[in-house]
C-alpha positions as CSV (number, residue, x, y, z in Angstrom):
1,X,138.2,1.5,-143.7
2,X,134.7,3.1,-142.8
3,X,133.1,1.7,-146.1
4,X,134.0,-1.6,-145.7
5,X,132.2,-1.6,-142.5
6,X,129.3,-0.3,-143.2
7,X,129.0,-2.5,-146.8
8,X,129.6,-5.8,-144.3
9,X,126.6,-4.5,-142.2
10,X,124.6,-3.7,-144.4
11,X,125.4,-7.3,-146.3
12,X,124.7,-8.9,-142.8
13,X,121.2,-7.0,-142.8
14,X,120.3,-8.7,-146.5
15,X,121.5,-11.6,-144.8
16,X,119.3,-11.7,-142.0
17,X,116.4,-10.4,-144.2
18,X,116.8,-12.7,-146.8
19,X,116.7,-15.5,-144.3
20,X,114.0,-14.2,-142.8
21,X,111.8,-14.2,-146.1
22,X,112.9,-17.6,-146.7
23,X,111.6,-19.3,-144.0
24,X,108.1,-17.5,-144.3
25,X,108.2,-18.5,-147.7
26,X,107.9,-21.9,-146.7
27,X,105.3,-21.2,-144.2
28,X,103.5,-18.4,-141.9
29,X,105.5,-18.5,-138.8
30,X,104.9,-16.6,-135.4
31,X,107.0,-14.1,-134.5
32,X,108.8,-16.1,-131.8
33,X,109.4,-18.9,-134.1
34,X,111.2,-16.7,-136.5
35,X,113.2,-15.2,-134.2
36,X,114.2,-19.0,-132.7
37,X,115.1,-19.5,-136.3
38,X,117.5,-16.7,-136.7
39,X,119.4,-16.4,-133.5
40,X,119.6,-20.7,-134.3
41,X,121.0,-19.5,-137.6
42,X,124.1,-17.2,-135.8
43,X,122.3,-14.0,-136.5
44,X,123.0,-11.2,-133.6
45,X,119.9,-10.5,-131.1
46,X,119.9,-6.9,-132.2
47,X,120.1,-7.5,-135.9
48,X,117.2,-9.9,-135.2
49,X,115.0,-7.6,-133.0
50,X,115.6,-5.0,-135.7
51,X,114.6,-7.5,-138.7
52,X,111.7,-8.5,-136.6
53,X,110.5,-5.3,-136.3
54,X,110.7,-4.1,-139.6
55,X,108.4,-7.4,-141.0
56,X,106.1,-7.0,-138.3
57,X,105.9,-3.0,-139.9
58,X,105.3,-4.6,-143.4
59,X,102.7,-7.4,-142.3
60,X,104.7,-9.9,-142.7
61,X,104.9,-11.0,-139.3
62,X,101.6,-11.5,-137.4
63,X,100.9,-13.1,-134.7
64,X,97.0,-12.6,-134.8
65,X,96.7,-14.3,-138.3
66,X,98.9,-16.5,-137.9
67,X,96.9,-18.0,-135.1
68,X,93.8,-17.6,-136.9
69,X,95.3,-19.4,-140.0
70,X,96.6,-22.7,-137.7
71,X,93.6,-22.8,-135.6
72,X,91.7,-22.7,-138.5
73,X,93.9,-25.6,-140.3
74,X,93.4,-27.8,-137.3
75,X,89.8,-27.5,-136.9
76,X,88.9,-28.1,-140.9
77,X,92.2,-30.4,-142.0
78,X,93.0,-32.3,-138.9
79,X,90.1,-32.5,-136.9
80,X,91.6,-31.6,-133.8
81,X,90.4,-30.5,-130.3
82,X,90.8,-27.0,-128.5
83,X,93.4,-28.2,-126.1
84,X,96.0,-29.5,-129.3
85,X,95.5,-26.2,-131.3
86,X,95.8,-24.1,-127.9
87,X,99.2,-26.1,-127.2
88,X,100.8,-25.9,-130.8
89,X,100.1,-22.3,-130.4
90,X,101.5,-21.9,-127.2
91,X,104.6,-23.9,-128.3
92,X,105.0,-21.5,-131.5
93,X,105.3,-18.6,-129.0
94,X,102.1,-17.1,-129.5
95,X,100.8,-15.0,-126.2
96,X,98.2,-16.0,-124.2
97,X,95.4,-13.1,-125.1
98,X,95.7,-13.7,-128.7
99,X,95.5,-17.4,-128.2
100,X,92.6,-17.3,-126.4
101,X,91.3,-15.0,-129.6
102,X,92.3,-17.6,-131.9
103,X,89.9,-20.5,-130.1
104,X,87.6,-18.2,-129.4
105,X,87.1,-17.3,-133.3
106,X,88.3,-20.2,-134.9
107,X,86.7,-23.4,-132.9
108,X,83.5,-24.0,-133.3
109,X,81.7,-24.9,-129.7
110,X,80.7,-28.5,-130.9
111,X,83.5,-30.1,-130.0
112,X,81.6,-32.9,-128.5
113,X,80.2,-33.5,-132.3
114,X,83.6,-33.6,-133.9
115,X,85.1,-36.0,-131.6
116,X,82.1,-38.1,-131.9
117,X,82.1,-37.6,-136.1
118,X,86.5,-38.4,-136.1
119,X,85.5,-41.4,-133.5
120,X,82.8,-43.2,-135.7
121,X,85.0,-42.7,-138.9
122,X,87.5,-44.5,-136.8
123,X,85.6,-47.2,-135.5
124,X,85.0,-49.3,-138.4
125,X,88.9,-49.8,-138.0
126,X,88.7,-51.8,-134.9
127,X,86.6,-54.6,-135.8
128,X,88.4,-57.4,-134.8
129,X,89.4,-56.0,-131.2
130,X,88.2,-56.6,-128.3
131,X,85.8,-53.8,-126.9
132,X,88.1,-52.5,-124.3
133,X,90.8,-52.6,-126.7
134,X,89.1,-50.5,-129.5
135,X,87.8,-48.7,-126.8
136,X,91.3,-47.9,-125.3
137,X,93.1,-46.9,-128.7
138,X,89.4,-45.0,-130.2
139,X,89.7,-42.8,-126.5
140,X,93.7,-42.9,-127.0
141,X,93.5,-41.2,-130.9
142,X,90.9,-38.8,-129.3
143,X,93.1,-37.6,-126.7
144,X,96.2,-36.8,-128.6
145,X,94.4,-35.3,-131.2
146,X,93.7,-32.6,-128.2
147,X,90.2,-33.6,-127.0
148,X,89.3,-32.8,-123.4
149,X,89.8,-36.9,-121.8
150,X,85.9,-36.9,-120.7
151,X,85.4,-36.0,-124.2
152,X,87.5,-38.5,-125.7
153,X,86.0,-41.3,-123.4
154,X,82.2,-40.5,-124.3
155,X,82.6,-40.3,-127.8
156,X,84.4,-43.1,-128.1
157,X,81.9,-45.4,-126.6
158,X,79.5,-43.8,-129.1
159,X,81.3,-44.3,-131.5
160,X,81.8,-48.1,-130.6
161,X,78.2,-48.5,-129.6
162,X,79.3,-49.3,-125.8
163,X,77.4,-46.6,-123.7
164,X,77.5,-48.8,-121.0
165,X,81.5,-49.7,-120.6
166,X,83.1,-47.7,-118.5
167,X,86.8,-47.5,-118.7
């Protein structure tokens, strides 16, 4: 039954592309990502890799503006430094060149500034601390949210008015 074969394919191809569209409905994915999402999901590698392909051919996979758009996100949303956007990226399967594109376009150079601006509208949370404790959680808050650790430690005394505590 040569039709039946081909109608199941071709029902496993909506399959996979309707998937597909629904998860980057919910949100831009990298290409990598989508791919981990629909060999997770039980669809075939070569089904996928043609799916892939044929989104990527319609715009609707890009890796370029997808890093732009989270880069972007974390710098004006979540305040966070180079090294946390560079690692969700990495993590999201996004390669190395257009990574380093992303940062380079997307995040601003004043770093030190925007650790220094999230650490003073931090501060006023840690009265009632001890100096080296404020100091430890202010640096701590800085650090995961991806700033270099000298960084992190300068603008938090700043921010805490202890320029000369050293940690």
């Amino acid at each position: 039954m040569p039709g039946g074969s081909a109608r199941r394919s071709s029902g496993r191809r909506r399959d996979v592309h309707e998937r597909a569209l629904g998860l980057l409905a919910v949100r831009q994915r990298s290409r990598v990502e989508l791919e981990r999402r629909l060999l997770g999901a039980g669809f075939g590698a070569e089904e996928v890799a043609v799916e892939l392909r044929r989104l990527e051919d319609v715009g609707l996979i890009d890796d370029r503006a997808f890093a732009s758009a989270l880069a972007e996100h974390a710098v004006r949303t979540r305040n966070e430094g180079r090294r946390a956007v560079a690692r969700r990226l990495v993590a999201a399967g996004v390669p190395g060149g257009v990574v380093d594109d992303a940062l380079r376009e997307q995040m601003p150079d004043d770093e030190e500034e925007r650790a220094l601006e999230l650490a003073r509208s931090r501060a006023g949370r840690m009265h009632g601390l001890s100096p080296d404790r404020a100091y430890a959680r202010l640096a701590g808050l800085l650090a995961r949210r991806g700033y270099a650790p000298e960084v992190a430690r300068s603008a938090a005394r700043k921010a805490l008015a202890l320029e000369s505590f050293e940690a």
